[in-house]
C-alpha positions in Angstrom: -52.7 -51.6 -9.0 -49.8 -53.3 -7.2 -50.0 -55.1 -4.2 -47.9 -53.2 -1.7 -50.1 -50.4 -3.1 -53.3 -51.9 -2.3 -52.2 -52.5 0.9 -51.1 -49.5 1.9 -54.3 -48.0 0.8 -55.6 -50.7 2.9 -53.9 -50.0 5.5 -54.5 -45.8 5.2 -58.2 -47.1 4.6 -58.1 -48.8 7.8 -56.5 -45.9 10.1 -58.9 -43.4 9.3 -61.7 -45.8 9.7 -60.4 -46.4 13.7 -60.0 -42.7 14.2 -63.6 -42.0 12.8 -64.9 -44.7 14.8 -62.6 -43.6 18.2 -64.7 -40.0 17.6 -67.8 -41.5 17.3 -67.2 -43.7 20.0 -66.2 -41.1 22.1 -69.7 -39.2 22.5 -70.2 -35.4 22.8 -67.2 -34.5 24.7 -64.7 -35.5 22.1 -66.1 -32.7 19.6 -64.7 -30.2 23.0 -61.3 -32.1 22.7 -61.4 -32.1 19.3 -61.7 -28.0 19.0 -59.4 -27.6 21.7 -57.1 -30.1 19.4 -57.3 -27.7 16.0 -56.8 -24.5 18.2 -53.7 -26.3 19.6 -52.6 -26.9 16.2 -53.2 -23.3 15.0 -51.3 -22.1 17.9 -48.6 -24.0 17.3 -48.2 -23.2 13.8 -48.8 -19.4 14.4 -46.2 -19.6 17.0 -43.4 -21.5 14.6 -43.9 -19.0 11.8 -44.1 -15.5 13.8 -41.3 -16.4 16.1 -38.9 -17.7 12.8 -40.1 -14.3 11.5 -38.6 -12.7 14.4 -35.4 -14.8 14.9 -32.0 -13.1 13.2 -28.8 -14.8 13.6 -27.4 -13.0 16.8 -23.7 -13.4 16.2 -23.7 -12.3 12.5 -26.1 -9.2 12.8 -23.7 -8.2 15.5 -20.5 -8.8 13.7 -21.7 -6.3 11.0 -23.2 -3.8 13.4 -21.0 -3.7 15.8 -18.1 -2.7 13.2 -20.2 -0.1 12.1 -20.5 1.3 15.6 -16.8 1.0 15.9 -16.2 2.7 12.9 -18.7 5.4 14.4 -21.2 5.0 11.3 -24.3 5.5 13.0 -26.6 6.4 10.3 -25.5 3.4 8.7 -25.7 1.3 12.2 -29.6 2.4 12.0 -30.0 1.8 8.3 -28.6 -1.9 8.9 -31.0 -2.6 12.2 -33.9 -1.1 9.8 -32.8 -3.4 6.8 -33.8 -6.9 9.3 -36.9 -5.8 11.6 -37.0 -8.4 14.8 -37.0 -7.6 18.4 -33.0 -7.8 18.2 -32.4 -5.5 15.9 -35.4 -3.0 17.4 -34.0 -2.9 20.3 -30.4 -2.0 19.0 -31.6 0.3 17.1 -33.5 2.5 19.9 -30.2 2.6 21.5 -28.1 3.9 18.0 -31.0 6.5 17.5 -30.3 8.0 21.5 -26.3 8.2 20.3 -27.0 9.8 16.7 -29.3 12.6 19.2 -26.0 12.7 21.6 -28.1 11.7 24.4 -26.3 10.5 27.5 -25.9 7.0 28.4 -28.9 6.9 31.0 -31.0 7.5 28.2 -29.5 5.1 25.9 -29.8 2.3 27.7 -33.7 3.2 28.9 -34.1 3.5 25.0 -33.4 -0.4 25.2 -34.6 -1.5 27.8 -38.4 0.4 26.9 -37.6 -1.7 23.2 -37.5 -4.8 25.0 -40.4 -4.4 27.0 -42.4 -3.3 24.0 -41.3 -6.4 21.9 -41.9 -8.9 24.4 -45.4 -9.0 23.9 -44.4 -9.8 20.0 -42.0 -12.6 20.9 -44.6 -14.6 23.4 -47.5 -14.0 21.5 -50.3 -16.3 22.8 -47.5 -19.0 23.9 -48.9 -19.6 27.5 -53.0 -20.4 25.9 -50.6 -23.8 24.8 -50.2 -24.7 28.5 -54.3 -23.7 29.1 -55.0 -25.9 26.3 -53.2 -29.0 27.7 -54.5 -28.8 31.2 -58.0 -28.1 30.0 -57.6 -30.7 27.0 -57.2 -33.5 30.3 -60.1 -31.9 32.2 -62.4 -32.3 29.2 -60.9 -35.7 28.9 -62.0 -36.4 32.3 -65.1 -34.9 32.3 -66.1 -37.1 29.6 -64.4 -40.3 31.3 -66.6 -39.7 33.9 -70.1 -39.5 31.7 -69.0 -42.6 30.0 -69.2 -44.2 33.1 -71.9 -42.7 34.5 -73.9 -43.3 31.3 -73.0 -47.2 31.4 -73.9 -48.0 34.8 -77.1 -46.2 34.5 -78.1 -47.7 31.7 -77.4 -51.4 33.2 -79.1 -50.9 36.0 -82.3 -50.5 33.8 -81.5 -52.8 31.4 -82.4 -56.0 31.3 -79.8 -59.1 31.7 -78.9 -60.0 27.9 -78.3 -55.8 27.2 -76.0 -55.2 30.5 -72.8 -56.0 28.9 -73.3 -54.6 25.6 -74.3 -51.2 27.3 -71.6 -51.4 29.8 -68.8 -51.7 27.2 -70.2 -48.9 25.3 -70.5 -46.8 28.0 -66.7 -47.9 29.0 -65.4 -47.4 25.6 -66.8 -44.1 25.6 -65.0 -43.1 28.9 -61.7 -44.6 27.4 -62.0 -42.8 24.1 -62.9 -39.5 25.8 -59.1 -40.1 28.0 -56.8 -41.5 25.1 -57.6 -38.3 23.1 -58.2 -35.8 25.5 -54.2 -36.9 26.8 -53.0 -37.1 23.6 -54.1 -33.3 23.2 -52.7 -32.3 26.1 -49.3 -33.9 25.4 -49.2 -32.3 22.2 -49.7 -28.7 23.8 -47.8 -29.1 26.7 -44.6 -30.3 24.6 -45.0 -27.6 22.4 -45.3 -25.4 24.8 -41.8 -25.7 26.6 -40.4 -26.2 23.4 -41.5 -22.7 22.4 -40.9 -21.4 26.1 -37.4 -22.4 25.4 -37.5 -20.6 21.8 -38.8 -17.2 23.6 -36.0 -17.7 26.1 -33.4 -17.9 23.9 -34.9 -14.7 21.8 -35.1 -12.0 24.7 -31.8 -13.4 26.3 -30.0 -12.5 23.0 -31.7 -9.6 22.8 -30.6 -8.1 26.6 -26.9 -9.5 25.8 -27.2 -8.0 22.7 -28.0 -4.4 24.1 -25.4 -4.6 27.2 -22.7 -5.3 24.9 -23.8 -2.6 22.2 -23.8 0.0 25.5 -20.4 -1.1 26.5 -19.1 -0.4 23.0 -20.6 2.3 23.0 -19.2 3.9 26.5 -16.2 3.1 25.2 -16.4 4.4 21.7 -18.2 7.5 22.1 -15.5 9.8 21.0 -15.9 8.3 17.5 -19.1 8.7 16.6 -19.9 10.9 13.9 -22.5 14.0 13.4 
């Protein structure tokens, strides 16, 4: 084996011995953070993949449909909306369905704005648990801060004088331990949290422009619009 090899497997060898050891150091509470940790991570993941799932690119789906509408293609307005399922094109296509019946307006427009509200749900998912997880990833954190230390004073005041420090930096690496990854955690969630916040944001917002402007074209159009 080569020698930069070796040392990076020395190296890798190394980190995961200190992150074993930070657990292990950190007593009970850190097997709390660390379950809080892996649902974070789930989240997080879930989240990424549903909410690409349910991203379409917002000026080209409207480019398309909106010439259809123009053209007064209904059917084929639906058929495209059908063709990319996302809260975008759901929402749209409630409204087309309310012109193809000759509905007025009024009803058009409730058609979307009932699409929006049942889609929302979809779109934020479980999003805000991400902000639960950070704030109760720092409680935890504190919680077992606060055993560390209450576990190393008690056991100095029974111990005798050659054990006190040994048991009193045990006790405070435990408390420190408990902190470092009980904040790390909560960083974690809390970023990813308003970074998908911002992602949901930007999803329904597109959506609600999307469905004003398909009404206006539509008010405006309706005398082409075929059986």
């Amino acid at each position: 084996m080569e020698p930069q090899a070796m040392t990076a497997a020395a190296d890798a060898a190394e980190h995961s011995n200190f992150i074993v050891h930070a657990f292990q150091a950190g007593g009970p509470a850190m097997f709390i953070i660390a379950a809080v940790g892996i649902a974070t991570i789930f989240l997080i993941l879930e989240r990424f993949v549903t909410l690409r799932m349910l991203t379409v690119d917002k000026a080209d789906f409207n480019e398309h449909l909106f010439g259809m509408v123009l053209r007064g293609d209904i059917r084929q307005a639906i058929t495209y909306c059908d063709s990319k399922p996302s809260p975008l094109t759901n929402t749209l296509k409630s409204g087309l369905v309310q012109v193809m019946n000759h509905r007025p307006d009024e009803e058009v427009q409730v058609a979307m704005d009932a699409a929006v509200l049942r889609d929302t749900p979809r779109v934020e998912g479980w999003s805000t648990f991400l902000a639960v997880f950070g704030n109760l990833a720092t409680l935890i954190g504190l919680i077992g801060t606060i055993l560390g230390m209450i576990k190393s004073f008690k056991g100095v005041s029974k111990a005798g004088a050659a054990e006190k420090a040994a048991m009193l930096s045990d006790g405070i690496s435990e408390a420190l331990h408990c902190t470092a990854f009980g904040l790390i955690v909560a960083v974690i969630a809390i970023l990813a949290y308003g970074y998908f916040q911002i992602r949901i944001s930007r999803i329904l917002n597109d959506v609600v422009e999307s469905s004003m402007s398909l009404m206006n074209l539509v008010v405006a159009n309706r005398d082409k619009m075929k059986e």
